[in-house]
GULO-835156 format. One line per 2 residues: number of its first residue (from 1); their letters; for each residue z, x, y of C-alpha. Coordinates in steps of 0.1 Angstrom, whole numbers. Each point is the difference from the previous one (the first is absolute). Layout:
NUM = a = Z:X:Y ~ ... $
This chain:
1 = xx = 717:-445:397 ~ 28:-7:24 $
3 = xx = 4:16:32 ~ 37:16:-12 $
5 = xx = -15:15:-33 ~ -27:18:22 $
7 = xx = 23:17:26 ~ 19:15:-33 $
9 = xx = -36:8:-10 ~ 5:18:34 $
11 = xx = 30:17:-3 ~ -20:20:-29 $
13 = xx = -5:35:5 ~ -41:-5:0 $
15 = xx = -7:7:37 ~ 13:34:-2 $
17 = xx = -28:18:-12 ~ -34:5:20 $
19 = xx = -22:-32:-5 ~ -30:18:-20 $
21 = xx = -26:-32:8 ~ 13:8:48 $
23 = xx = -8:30:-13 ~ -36:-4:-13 $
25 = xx = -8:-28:27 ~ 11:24:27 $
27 = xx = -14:27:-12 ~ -34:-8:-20 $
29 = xx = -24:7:29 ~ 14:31:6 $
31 = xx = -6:6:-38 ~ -34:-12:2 $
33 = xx = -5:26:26 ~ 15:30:-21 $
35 = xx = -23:-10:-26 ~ -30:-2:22 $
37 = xx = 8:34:13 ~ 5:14:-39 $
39 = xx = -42:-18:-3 ~ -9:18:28 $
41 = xx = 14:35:-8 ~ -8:-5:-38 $
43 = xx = -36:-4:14 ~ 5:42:13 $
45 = xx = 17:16:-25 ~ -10:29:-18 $
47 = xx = -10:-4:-41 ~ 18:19:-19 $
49 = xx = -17:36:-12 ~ -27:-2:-28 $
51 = xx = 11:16:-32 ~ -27:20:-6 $
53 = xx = -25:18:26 ~ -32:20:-8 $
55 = xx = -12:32:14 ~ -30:15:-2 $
57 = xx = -3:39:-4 ~ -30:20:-22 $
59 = xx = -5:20:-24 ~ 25:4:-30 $
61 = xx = 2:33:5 ~ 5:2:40 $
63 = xx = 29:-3:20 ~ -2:-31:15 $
65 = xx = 6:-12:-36 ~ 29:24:-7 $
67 = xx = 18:-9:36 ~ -7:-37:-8 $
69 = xx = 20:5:-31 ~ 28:13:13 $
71 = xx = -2:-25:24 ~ 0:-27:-25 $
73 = xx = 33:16:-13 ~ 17:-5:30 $
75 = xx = -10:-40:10 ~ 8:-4:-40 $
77 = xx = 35:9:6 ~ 4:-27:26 $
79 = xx = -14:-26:-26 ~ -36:3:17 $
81 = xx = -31:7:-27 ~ -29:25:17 $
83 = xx = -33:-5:-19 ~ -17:30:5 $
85 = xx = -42:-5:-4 ~ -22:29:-3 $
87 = xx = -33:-1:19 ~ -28:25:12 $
89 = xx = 18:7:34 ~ 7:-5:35 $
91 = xx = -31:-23:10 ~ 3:-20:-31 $
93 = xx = 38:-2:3 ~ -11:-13:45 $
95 = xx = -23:-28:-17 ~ 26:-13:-21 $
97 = xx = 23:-1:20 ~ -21:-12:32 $
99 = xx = -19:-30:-25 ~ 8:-33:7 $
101 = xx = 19:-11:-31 ~ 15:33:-1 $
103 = xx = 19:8:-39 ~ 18:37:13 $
105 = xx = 26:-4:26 ~ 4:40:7 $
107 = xx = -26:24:-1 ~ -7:40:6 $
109 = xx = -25:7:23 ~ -9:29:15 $
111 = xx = 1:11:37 ~ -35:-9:17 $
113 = xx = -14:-23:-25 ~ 1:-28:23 $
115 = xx = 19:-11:34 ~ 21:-31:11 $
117 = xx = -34:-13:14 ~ -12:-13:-32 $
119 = xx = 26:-17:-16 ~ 27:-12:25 $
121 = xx = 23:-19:-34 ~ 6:40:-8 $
123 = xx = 31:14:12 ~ 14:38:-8 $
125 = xx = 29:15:-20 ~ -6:30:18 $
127 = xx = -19:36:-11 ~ 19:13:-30 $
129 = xx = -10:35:-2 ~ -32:25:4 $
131 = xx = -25:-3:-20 ~ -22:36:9 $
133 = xx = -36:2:-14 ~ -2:28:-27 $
135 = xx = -33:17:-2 ~ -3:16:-35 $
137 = xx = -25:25:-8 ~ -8:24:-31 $
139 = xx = 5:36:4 ~ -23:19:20 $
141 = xx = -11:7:35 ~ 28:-13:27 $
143 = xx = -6:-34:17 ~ 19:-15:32 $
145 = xx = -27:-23:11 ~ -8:-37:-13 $
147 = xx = -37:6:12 ~ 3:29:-28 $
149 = xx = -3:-27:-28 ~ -33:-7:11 $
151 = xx = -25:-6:-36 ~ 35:10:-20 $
153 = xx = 7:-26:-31 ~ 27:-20:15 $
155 = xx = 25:-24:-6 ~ 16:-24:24 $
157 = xx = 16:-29:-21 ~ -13:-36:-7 $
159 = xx = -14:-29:19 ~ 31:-17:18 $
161 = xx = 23:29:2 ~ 13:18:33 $
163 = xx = -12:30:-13 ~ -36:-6:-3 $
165 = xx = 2:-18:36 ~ 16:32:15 $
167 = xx = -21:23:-19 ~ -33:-19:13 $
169 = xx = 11:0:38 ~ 8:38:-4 $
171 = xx = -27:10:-20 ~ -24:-19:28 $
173 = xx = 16:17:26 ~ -6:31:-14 $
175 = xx = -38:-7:-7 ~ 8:1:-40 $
177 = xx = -23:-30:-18 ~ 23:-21:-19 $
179 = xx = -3:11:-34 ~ -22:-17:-30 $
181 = xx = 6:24:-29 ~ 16:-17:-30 $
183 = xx = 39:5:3 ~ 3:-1:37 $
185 = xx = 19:-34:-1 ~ 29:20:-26 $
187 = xx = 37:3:14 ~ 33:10:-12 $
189 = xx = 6:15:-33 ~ -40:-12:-8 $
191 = xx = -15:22:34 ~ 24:33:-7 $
193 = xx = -11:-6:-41 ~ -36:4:11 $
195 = xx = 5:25:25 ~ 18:23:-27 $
197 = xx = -28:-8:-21 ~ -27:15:24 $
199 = xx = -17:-36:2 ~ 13:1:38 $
201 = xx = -2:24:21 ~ 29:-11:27 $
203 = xx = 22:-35:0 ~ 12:-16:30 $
205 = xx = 35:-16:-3 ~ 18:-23:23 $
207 = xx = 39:0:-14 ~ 34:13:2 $
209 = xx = 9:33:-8 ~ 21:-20:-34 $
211 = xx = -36:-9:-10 ~ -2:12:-34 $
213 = xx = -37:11:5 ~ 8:19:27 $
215 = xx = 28:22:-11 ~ -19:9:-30 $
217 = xx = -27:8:18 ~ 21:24:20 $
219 = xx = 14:19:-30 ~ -34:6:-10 $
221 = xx = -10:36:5 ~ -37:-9:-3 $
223 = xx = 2:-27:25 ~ -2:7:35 $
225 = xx = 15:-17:29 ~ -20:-4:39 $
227 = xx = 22:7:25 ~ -19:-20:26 $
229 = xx = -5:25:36 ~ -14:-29:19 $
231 = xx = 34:-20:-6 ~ 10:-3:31 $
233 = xx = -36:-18:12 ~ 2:-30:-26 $
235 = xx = 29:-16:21 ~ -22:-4:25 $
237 = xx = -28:-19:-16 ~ 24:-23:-22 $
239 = xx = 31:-6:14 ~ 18:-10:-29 $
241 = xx = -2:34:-12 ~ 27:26:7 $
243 = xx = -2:36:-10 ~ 25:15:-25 $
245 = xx = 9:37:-15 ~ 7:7:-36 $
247 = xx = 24:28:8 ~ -7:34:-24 $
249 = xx = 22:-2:-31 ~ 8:-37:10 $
251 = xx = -13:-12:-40 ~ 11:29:-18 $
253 = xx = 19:31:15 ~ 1:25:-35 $
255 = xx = -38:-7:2 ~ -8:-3:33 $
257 = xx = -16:-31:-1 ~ -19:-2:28 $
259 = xx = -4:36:3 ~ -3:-10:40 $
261 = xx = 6:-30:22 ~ -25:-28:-4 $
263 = xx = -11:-19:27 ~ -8:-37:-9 $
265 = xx = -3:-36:22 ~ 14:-29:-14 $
267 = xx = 2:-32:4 ~ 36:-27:-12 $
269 = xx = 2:-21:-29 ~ 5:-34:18 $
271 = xx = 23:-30:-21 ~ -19:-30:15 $
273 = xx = 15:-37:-1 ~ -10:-39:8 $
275 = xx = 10:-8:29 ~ 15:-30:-23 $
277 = xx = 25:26:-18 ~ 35:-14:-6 $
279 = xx = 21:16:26 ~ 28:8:-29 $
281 = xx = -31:15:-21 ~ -8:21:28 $
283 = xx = 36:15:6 ~ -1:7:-37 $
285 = xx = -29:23:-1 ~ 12:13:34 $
287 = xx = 27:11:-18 ~ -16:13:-27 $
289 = xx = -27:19:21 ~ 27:17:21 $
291 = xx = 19:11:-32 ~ -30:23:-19 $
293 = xx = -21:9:35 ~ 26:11:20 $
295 = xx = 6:32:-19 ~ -18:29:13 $
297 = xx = -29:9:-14 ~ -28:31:-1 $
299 = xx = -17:-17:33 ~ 33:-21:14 $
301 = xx = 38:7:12 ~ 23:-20:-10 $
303 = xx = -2:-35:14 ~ -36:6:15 $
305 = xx = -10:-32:-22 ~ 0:-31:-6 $
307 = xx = -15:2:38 ~ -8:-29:25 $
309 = xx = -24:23:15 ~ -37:0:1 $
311 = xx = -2:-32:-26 ~ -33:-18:-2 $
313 = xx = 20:-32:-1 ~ 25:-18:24 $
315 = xx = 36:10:-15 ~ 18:-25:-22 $
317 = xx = 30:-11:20 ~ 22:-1:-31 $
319 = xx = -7:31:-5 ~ -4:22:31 $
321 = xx = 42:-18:7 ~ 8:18:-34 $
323 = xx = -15:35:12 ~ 19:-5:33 $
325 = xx = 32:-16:-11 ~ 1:5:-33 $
327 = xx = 16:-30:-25 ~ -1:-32:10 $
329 = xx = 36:-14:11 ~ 12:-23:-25 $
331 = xx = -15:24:-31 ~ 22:26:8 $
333 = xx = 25:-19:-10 ~ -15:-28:-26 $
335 = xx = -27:7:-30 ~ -35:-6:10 $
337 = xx = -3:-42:-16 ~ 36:-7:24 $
339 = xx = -10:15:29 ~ -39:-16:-4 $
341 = xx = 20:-30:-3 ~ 25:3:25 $
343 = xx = -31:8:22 ~ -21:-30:-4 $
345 = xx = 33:-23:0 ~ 6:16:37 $
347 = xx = -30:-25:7 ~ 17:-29:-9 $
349 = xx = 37:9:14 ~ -13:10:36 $
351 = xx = -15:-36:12 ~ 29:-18:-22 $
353 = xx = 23:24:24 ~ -15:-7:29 $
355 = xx = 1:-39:-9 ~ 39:1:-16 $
357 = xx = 15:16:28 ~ -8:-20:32 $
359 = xx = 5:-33:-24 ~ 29:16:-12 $
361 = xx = 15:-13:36 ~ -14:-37:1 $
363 = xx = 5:-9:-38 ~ 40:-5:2 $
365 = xx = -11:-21:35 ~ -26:-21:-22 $
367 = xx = 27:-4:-25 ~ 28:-10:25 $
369 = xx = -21:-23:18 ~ -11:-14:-34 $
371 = xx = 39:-11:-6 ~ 8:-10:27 $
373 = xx = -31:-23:11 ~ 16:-22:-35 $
375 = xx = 32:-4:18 ~ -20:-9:33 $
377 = xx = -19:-25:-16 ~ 31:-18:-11 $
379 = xx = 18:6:37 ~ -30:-14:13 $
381 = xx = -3:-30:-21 ~ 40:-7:6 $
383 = xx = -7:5:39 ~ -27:-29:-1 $
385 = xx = 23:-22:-19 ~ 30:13:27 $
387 = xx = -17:-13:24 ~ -12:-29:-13 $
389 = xx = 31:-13:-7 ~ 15:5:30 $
391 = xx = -30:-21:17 ~ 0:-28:-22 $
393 = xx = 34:-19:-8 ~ -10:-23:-21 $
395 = xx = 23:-2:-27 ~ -27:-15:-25 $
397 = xx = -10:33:-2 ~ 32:19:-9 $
399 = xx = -8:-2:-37 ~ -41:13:5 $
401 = xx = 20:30:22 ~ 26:9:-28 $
403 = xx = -29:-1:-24 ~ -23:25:20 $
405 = xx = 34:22:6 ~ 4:2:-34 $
407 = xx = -33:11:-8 ~ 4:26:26 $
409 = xx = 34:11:-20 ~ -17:-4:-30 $
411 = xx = -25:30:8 ~ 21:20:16 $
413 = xx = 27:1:-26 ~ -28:11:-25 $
415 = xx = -16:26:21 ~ -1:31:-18 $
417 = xx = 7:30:28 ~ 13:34:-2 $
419 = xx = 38:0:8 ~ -8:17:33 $
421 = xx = -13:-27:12 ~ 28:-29:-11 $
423 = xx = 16:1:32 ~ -30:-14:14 $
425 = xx = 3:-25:-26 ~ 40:-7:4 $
427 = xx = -11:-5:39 ~ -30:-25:-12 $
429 = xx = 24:-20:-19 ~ 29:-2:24 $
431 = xx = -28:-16:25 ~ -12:-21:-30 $
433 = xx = 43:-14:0 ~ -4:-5:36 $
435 = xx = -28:-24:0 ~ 13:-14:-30 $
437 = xx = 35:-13:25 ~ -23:-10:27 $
439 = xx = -15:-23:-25 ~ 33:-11:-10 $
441 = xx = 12:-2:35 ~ -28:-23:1 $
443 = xx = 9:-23:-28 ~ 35:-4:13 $
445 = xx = -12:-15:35 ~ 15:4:31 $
């Protein structure tokens, strides 16, 4: 191709637009280091929240399975599935949980049953509410003393539930032998049948006052209720207990239900998490928990629970920032799946940030320098042949000079550079004319 047909080739409007290949040359380590940082942060973020979570409660007809419900009403509106498993109780619901190859996620578990000692993969949702121990007792001479049970036919609920566990530790306190009779491991609906029945003499119940045993138990004329006149004293042997009142008329005003206050301790109902539990799942059921337990109650004022205090577990992060602080920032204002993403992206944007913006600065120097380094390259290589010409006058060697000119003018003419840059390249070939009538200065002769 002749040297005329490539400086029209020249004249062509292809060096004014940003050479993509100075580009990726200049810029591919810089790449290479955005993507390593990406590796890196990839290798930190957060999954994304399971679909489905279990908890572990009790009996059907307790309220660990009704609140469970309800909670499973509210993560299913977020697009989040709650199993809900029945089991025999609290200590049943700690080894699951607490098991190596755990299959629950959440469980209930009663105030005292354990402490952060044992398990340290546990952490805590926080006590949800009182759970008082109800001493039920058929008609008949008055009793406001545990140690009055002594050789009475009576039930404290089943191997692995809180209630047998607290009933043992206060009947042994109290000098009562644990009981052997048939029917002493009943609870719920079962214990308050038998005790109806006259095949018990007294039930122990540890449960809410919206336990369904409970409340029928205290419509029940026949049935009578011990108002406990050493409350005061359990506190001080176990801790976890507190003492509440069941104010007079508090069930039932018309019918006077109780006919005077009851005293009662009572321990919390306790939601109980891995220590593994998706922070998004957590906030979730913090939300839930704080929607149906902060109502007042018979035992509670109004935002007395869900409460960070007196938990047999270290406090779930997630959760104890959603009691203080409430919402999390970005699902105030996204649903739940944008904000869980938006979340776990904030991984991946921080380090890409912090590498962007202080590249941000040397990337258009790599880029110039890429450009102009072409031109320099050719201004070099006419400088050598500048000054080789001017040290050797041989004439012989005029035709060997034009030819390396040439192929100087050659690649410069076909440089492809953004038009910012073409006055650098009108200035290259100006010199590239100026050597060119030295050289024919040269062929002329003095």
């Amino acid at each position: 191709m002749a040297v005329e047909e490539k400086r029209k080739m020249f004249r062509m409007p292809q060096g004014e637009t940003i050479s993509l290949r100075d580009m990726f040359l200049a810029w591919w380590p810089v790449l290479l280091l955005v993507v390593l940082g990406f590796a890196v942060a990839a290798m930190f973020i957060k999954p994304a929240p399971p679909s489905r979570v279990t908890i572990a409660t009790g009996a059907e007809d307790g309220a660990y399975y009704f609140f469970a419900g309800q909670y499973a009403d509210i993560l299913d509106s977020y697009g989040i599935k709650l199993d809900v498993r029945t089991t025999s109780g609290s200590v049943e619901n700690f080894k699951l949980l607490a098991a190596d190859d755990p299959d629950v996620d959440i469980a209930f578990i009663q105030g005292g049953i354990t402490n952060n000692e044992e398990n340290m993969d546990l952490e805590s949702l926080g006590a949800m509410y009182y759970e008082p121990v109800w001493v039920f007792y058929r008609g008949g001479a008055s009793m406001d003393r545990i140690s009055q049970l002594k050789g009475k036919r009576l039930a404290i609920g089943p191997e692995g539930s809180g209630t047998r566990k607290l009933a043992r530790d206060l009947l042994h306190v109290n000098g009562v032998d644990e009981p052997k009779m048939k029917g002493h491991e009943l609870t719920g609906e079962a214990a308050a049948k038998a005790l109806r029945e006259g095949r018990l003499d007294a039930a122990l119940f540890v449960a809410s006052a919206q336990s369904k045993a409970v409340r029928g138990l205290l419509h029940d004329q026949s049935m009578r209720l011990m108002s406990l006149s050493q409350a005061d004293a359990y506190p001080k042997h176990f801790p976890h207990l507190s003492v509440v009142v069941l104010p007079r008329g508090a069930i039932d005003l018309s019918r006077d239900i109780p006919a005077q206050d009851v005293h009662l301790v009572a321990t919390t109902a306790n939601l109980v998490v891995r220590d593994d539990l998706h922070p998004a799942i957590a906030n979730l059921m913090a939300a839930a928990v704080k929607e149906i337990h902060s109502r007042p109650s018979l035992f509670a004022v109004e935002d007395k629970f869900p409460s960070t205090r007196d938990v047999d577990f270290p406090m779930n992060a997630a959760a104890e920032r959603y009691y203080k602080s409430g919402e999390p920032f970005l699902q105030r204002f996204l649903p739940f799946w944008a904000a869980n993403l938006v979340d776990r992206l904030i991984v991946l944007l921080v380090p890409l940030l912090a590498l962007v913006l202080p590249l941000a600065r040397v990337l258009p120097a790599l880029y110039q320098w890429r450009i102009r380094s072409r031109i320099y390259r050719n201004y070099g290589e006419l400088k050598f042949l500048e000054a080789e010409v001017a040290g050797n006058a041989d004439r012989s060697k005029i035709a060997e000079y034009l030819a390396r000119l040439d192929r100087i003018e050659d690649r410069v003419n076909l440089m492809r550079i953004p038009l910012a840059y073409h006055e650098q390249m009108y200035t290259l070939r100006g010199h590239i004319d100026l050597v060119r009538a030295r050289i024919a200065k040269l062929a002329v002769g003095p």
